[in-house]
Rosetta silent file (secondary structure, phi, psi, omega in degrees, C-alpha in Angstrom):
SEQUENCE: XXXXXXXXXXXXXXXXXXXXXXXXXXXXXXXXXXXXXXXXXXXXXXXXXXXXXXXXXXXXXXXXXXXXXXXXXXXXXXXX
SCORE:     score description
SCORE:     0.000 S_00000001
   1 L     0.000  131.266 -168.122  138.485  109.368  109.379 S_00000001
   2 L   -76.001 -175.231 -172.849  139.458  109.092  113.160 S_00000001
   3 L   -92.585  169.350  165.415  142.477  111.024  114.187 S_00000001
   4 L   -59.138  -15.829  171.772  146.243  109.658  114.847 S_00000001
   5 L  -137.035   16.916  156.407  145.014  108.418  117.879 S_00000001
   6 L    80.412   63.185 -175.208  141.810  107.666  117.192 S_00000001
   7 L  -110.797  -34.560 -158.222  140.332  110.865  119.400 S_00000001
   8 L   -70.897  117.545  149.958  137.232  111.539  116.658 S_00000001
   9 L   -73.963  157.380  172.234  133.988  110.536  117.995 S_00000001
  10 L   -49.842  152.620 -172.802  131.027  109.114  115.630 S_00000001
  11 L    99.536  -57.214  146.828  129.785  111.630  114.146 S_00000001
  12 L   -45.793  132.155 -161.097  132.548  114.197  114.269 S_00000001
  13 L   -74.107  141.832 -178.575  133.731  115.979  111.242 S_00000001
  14 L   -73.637  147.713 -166.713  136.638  114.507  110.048 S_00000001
  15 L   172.767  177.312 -179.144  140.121  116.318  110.690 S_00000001
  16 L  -126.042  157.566  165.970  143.315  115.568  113.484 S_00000001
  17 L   -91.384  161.715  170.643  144.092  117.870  116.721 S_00000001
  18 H   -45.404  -62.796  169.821  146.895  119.739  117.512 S_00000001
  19 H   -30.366  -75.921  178.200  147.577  116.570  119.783 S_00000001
  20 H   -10.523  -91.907 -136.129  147.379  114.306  116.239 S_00000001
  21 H   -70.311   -5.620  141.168  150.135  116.304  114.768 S_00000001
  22 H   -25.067  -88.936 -145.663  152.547  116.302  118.283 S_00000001
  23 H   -68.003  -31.147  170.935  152.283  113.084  118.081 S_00000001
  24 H   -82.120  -35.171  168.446  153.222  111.996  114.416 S_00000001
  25 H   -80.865    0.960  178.688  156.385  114.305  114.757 S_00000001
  26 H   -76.755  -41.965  175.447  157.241  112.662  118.148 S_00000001
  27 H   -40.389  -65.214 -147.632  156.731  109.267  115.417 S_00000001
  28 L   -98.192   -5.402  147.044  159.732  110.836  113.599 S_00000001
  29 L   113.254   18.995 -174.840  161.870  112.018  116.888 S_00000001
  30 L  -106.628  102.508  141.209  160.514  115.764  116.397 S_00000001
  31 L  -125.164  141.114 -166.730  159.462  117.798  119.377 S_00000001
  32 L   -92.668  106.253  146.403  158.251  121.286  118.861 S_00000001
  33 L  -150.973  114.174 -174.784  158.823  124.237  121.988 S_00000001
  34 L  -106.427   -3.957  154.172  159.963  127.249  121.416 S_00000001
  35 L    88.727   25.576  157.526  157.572  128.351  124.126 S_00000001
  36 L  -131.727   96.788 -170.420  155.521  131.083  121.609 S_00000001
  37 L   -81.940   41.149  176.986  152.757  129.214  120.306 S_00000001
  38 L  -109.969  -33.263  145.611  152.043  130.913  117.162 S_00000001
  39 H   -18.385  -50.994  171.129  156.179  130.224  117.064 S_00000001
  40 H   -93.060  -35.895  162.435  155.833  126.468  117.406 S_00000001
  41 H   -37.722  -62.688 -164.086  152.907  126.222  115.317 S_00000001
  42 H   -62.512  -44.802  178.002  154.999  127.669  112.645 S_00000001
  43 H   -56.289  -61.045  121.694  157.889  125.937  113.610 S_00000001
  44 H    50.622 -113.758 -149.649  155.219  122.640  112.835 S_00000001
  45 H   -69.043  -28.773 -178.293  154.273  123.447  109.971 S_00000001
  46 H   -74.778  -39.872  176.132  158.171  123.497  108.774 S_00000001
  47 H   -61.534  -40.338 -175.527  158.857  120.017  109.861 S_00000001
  48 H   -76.104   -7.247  171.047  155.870  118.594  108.159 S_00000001
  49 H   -66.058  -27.354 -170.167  157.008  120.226  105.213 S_00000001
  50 H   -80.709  -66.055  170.896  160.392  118.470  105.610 S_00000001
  51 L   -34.277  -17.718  175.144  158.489  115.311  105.783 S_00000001
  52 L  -127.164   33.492 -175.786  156.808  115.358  103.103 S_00000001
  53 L  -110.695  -32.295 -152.863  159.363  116.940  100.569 S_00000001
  54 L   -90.561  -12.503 -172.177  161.373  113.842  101.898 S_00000001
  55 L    67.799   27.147  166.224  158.153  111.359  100.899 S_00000001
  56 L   -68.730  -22.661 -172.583  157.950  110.467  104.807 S_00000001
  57 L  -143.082  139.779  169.105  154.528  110.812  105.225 S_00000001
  58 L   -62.491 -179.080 -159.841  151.516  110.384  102.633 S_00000001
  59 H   -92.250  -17.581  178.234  149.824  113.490  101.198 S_00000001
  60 H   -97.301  -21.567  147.217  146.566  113.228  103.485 S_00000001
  61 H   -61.672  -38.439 -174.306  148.607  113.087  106.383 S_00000001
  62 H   -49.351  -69.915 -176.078  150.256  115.937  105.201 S_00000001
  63 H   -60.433  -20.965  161.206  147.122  117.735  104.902 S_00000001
  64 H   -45.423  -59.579 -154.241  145.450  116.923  107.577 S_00000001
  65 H   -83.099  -58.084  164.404  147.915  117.959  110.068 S_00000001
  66 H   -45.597  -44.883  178.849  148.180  120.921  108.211 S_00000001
  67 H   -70.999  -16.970  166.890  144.829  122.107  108.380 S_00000001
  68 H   -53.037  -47.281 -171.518  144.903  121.211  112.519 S_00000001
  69 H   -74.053  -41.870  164.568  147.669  123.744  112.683 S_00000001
  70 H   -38.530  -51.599 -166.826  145.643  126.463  110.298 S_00000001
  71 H  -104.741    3.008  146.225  142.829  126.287  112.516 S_00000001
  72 H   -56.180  -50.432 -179.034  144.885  125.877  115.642 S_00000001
  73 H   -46.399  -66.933  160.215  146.493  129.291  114.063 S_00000001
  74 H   -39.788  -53.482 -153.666  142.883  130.716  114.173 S_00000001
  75 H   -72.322  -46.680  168.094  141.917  129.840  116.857 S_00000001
  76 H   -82.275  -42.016 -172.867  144.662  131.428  118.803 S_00000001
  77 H   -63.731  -49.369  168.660  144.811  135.042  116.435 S_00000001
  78 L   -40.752  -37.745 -169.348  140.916  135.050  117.291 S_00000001
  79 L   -77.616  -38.507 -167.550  141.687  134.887  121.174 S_00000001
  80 L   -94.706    0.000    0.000  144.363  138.205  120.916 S_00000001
């Protein structure tokens, strides 16, 4: 499954970027910076919850974009 913007080459395992889920809360008038980014991740991760307790978004968006920000999450806790 390509990404929200279609980013996934052939080939690529399927999943969304950080980018994806920007961009589907920009869809809904949401931008995240609180200028700490294990802070805005988290911050995120709160909206998409509000989106999908509200039935705004289907459940495989939901998860998707969660698991960008989990391994976004990583990704950063690995680097400090």
């Amino acid at each position: 499954m390509p990404g929200i913007n279609g980013t996934e080459t052939p080939g690529s395992p399927p999943g969304w970027t950080l980018a994806d889920v920007k961009s589907l809360l920009r869809r809904f008038g949401i931008i995240v910076y609180i200028g700490s980014p294990l802070d805005d991740l988290l911050m995120m991760e709160l909206e998409l919850e509000d989106l999908w307790e509200e039935n705004l978004i289907e459940r495989e968006t939901y998860l998707l974009a969660k698991a960008a920000i989990a391994k976004r999450r990583r990704e950063i806790e690995r680097q400090s």
